[in-house]
LODREN-272553 format. One line per 4 residues: their letters; for each residue x, y, z of C-alpha. Coordinates in pm, 1 decimal. Each point is the difference from the previous one (the first is absolute). Layout:
A = X,Y,Z  ...
REM end
This chain:
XXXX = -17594.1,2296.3,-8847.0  345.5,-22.9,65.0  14.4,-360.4,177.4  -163.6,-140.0,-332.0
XXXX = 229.9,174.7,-184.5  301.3,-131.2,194.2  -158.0,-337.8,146.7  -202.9,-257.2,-215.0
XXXX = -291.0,-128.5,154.0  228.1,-290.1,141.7  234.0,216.6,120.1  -238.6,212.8,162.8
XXXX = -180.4,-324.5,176.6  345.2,-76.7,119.4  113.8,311.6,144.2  -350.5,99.4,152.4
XXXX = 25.3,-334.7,177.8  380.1,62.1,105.4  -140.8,322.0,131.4  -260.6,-93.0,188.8
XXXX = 167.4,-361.4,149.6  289.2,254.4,155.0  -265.6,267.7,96.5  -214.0,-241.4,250.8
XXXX = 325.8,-213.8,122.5  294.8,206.4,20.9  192.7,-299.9,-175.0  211.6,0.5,-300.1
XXXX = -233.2,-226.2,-264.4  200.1,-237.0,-259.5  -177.9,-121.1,-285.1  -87.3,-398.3,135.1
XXXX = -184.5,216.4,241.9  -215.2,156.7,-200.3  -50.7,-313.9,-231.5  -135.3,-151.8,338.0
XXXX = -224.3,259.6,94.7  -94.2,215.7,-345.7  -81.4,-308.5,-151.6  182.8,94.7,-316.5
XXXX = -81.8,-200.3,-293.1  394.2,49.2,-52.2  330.0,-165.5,131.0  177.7,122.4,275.2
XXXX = 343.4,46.1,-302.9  -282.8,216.6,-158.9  -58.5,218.5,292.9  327.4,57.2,139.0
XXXX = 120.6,112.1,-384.7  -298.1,236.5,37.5  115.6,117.3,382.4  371.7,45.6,-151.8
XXXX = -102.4,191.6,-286.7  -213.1,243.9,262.2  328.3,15.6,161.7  217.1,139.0,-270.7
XXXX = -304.9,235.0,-97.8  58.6,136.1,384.9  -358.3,-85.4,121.3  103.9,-290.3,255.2
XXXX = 322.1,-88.8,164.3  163.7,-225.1,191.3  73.3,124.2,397.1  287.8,-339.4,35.8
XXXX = 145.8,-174.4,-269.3  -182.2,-361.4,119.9  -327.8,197.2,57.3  -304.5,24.0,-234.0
XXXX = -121.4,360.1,-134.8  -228.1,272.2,134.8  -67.5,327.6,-185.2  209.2,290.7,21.3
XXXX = -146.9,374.7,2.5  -0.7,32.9,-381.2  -209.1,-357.7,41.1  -260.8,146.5,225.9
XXXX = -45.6,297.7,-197.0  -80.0,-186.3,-303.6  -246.6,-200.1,202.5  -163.9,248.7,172.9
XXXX = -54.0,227.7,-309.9  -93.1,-273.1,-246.0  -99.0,-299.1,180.5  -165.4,108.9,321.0
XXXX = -365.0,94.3,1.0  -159.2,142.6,387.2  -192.1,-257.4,169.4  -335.8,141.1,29.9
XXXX = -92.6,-248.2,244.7  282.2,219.5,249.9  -179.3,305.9,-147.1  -338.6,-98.2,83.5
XXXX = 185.0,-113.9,356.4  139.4,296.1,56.9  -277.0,212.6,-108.7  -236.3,-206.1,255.9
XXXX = 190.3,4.9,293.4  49.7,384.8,-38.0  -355.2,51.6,-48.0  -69.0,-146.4,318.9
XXXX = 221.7,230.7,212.8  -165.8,283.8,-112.4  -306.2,-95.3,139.5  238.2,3.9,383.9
XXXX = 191.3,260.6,-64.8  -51.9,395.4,-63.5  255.5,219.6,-89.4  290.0,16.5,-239.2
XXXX = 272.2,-42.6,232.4  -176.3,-323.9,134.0  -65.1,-87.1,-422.2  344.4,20.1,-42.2
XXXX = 123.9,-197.3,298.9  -223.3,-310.0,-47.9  -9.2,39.0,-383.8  431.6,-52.1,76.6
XXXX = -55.6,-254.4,199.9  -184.4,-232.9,-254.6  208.8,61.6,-267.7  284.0,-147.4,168.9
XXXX = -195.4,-325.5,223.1  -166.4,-70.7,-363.1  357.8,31.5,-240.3  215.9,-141.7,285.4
XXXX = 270.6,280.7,-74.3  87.3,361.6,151.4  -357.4,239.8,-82.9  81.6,383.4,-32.4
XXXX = -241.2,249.4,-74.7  14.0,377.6,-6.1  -155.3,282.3,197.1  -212.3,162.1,-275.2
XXXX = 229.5,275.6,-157.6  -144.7,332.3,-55.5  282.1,235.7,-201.3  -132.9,333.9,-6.5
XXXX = 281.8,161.2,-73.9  -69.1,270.5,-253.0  142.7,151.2,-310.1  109.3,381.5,33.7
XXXX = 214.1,72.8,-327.2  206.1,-214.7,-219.2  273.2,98.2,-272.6  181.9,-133.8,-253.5
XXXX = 356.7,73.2,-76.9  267.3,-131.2,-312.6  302.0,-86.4,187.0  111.7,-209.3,-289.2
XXXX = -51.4,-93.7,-374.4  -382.3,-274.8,61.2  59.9,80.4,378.8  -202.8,185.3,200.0
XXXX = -33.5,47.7,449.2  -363.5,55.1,61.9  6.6,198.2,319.0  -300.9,-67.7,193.4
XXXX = -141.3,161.6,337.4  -278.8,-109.7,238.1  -179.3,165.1,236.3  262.3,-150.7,248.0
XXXX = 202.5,252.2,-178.1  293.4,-230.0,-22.5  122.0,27.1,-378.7  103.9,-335.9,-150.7
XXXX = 187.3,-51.6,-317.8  -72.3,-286.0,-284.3  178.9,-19.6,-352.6  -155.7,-155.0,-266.8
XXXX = 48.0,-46.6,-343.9  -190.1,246.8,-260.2  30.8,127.8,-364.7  -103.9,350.3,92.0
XXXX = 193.3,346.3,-53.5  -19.8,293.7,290.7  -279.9,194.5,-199.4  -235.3,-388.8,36.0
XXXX = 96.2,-75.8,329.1  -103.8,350.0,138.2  -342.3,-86.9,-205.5  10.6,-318.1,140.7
XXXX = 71.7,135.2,378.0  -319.0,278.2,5.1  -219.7,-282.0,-157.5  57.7,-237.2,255.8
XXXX = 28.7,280.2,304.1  -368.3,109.0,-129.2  -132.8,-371.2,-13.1  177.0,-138.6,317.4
XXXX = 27.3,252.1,220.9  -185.4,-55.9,351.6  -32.2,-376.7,-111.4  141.5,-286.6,224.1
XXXX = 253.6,-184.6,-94.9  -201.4,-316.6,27.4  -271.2,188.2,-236.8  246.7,63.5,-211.4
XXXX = 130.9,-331.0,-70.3  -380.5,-103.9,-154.8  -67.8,302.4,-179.7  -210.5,-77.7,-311.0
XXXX = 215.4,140.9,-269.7  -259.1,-68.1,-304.6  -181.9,357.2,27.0  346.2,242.0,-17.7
XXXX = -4.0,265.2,-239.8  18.7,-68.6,-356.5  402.5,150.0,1.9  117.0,-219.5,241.8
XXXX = -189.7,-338.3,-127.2  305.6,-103.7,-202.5  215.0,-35.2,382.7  -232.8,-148.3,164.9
XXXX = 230.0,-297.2,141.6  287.5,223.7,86.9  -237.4,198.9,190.7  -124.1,-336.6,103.6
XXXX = 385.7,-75.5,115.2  -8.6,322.7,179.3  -290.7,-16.5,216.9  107.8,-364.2,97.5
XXXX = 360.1,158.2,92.4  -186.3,314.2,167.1  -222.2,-328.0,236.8  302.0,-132.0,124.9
XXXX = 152.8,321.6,116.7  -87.3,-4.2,391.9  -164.6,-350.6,55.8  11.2,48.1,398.9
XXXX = 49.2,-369.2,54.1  216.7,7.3,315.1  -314.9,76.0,213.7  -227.5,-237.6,-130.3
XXXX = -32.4,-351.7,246.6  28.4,-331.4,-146.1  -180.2,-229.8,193.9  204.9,-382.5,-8.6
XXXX = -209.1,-323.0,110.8  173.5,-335.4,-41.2  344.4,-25.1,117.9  -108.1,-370.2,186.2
XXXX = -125.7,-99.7,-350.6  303.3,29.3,-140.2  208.8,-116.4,258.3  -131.9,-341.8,-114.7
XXXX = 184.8,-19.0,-315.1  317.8,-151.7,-74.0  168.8,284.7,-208.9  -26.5,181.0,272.1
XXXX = 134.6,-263.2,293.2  358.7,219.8,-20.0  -11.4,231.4,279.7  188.2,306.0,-162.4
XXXX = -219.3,-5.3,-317.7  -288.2,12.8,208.5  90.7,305.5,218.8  152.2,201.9,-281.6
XXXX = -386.0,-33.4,-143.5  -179.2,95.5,321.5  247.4,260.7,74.1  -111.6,132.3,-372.9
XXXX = -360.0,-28.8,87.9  36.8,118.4,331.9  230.9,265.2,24.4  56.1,113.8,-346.7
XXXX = -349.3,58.5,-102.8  157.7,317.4,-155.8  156.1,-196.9,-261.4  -256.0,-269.4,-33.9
XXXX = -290.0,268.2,-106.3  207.8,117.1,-318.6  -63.4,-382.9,-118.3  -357.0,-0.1,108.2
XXXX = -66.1,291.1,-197.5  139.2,-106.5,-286.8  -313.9,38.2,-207.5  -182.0,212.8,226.4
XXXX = 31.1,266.2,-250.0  -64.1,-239.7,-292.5  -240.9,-148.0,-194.6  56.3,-374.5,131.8
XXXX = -267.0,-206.1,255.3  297.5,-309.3,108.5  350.6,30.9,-32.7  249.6,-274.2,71.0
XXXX = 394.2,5.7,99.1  141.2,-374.2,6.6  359.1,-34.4,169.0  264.3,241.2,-161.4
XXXX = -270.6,189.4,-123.1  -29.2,172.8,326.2  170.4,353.2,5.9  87.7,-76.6,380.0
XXXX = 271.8,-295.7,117.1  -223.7,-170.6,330.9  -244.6,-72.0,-292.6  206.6,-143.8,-293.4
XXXX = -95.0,-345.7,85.7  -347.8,60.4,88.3  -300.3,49.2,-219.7  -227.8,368.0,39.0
XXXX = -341.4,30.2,-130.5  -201.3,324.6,7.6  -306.3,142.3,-91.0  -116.5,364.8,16.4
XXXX = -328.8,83.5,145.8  -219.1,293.4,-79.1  -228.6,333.9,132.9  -142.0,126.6,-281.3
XXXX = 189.9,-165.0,-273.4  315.9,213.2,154.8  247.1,-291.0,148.9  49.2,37.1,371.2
XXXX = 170.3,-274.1,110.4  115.7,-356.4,-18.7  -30.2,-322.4,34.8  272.5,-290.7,14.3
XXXX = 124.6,-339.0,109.1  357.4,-91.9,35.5  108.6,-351.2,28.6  299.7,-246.8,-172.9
XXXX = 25.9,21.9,-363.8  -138.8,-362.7,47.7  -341.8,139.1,40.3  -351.6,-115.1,-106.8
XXXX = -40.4,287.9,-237.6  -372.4,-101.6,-141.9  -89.1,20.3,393.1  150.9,304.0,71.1
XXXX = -41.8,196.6,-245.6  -379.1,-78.8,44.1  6.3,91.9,329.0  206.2,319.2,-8.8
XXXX = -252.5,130.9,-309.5  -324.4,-78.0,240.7  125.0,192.7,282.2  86.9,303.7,-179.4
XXXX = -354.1,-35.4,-207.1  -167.2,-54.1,371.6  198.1,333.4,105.0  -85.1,204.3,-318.9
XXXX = -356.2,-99.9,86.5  5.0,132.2,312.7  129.1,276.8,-82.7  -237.9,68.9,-292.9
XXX = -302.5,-118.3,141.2  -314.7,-30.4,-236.3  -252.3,295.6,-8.9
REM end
């Protein structure tokens, strides 16, 4: 792992407990505090050489020169990927409560609603969830065309019949990439796109084996060609939650969030679907991770749920970078197992 790599076991002990004193008050810790309340077998010299060797290593910082430390976003992503395990009491929570509302409500737009509202009265942060997303955009005709030495556009029309253009990288000459072109018109055409992106590529003729990632490449490129986002709702739950904490007690940095999440939804989906089309259950963006500037100091956690192994949509939480990860990530994974459920009921 890479915190035992980088942190010895003290180091770890002191940085999870940095972490986690800043995540549930909001306040700069300084070693004598955690001394106090860790009960470090340690002295407080001990700890604060261990908080100012974290510093230079650019996993905590200092916000004022006379306060103590509190992680920075390279800090919470070591935690959360190497220190953070989901609370499966949350899970089970989660799970429970959902449960419950199916017995009072029918429907999937009722589903949705309530399974929104949970998410966010249980994580205390902003709860978004996706309309199930249905692509069924299809694949008319593809081709492949040199324009350069290892560059190639793939040219690829839908039944939209709206060519779009994608280069990518390939070792082929003209002769192989008009082999390459009929083989994958005969195997893909009159597929969706979304079909397309899980194609089981095992079983392909014995003289295309040997390319069986770059065809792998292709069909992933070929997925992402018309996703149709822009139409798809996002329902949003929360906004009171979040209103509650301190990072978010300036006024502008508030509304240029909300006026993300509520009037930009166009850009916002992009994000959401980030690994719609992948193989990934939970992805996380922590502060400048986020592709979008209302979110750089917040924290976004989403999960894809499922019809038929195919993802359709997606579930997420969005809240300060000072989040309780091992809570929300716990919740955000139940919901969208509680979704895929329902929409895969048992035979």
């Amino acid at each position: 792992m890479v915190a035992q790599k980088i942190l010895s076991p003290r180091y770890q002990h002191i940085f999870r407990a940095t972490v986690n004193h800043y995540i549930s008050t909001a306040e700069p810790v300084g070693s004598k505090t955690l001394v106090e309340e860790y009960d470090f077998q340690v002295s407080s010299a001990t700890v604060r050489n261990v908080m100012g060797k974290l510093e230079k290593a650019g996993f905590l910082y200092q916000p004022h020169v006379s306060a103590g430390r509190i992680p920075s976003d390279s800090g919470y992503r070591l935690y959360v990927d190497e220190l953070v395990t989901p609370n499966p009491n949350k899970r089970q929570q989660a799970s429970y409560t959902l449960q419950e509302q199916s017995e009072e409500f029918w429907g999937l737009e009722s589903t949705l609603q309530r399974a929104t509202q949970i998410l966010a009265t249980l994580s205390g942060y902003i709860a978004l969830i996706t309309v199930p997303h249905k692509n069924n955009a299809r694949l008319r005709y593809l081709q492949l065309l040199a324009i350069a030495p290892q560059r190639i556009m793939m040219i690829v029309v839908t039944d939209s019949f709206q060519p779009q253009s994608i280069p990518l990288t390939i070792d082929c000459d003209s002769a192989e990439l008009e082999v390459l072109s009929n083989f994958l018109n005969h195997h893909l055409q009159g597929r969706s796109l979304q079909e397309i992106a899980h194609l089981d590529l095992e079983s392909l003729d014995q003289n295309f084996r040997h390319c069986a990632e770059l065809l792998q490449t292709i069909c992933q490129k070929i997925s992402q060609v018309a996703p149709s986002v822009i139409s798809t709702p996002i329902l949003v739950r929360g906004i009171s939650e979040v209103l509650r904490q301190p990072e978010f007690s300036q006024i502008e940095q508030l509304q240029t969030l909300l006026h993300l999440i509520e009037a930009r939804q166009e850009q916002l989906l992009p994000v959401l679907f980030d690994n719609l089309l992948g193989d990934r259950h939970t992805l996380i963006h922590i502060g400048a991770e986020n592709p979008l500037e209302p979110m750089k100091t917040c924290a976004l956690i989403s999960a894809n749920y499922y019809q038929e192994e195919i993802p359709v949509g997606s579930v997420a939480v969005i809240g300060p970078t000072r989040m309780f990860y091992e809570n929300a990530i716990a919740l955000v994974e139940a919901t969208a197992d509680y979704l895929s459920n329902n929409l895969n009921p048992a035979i």
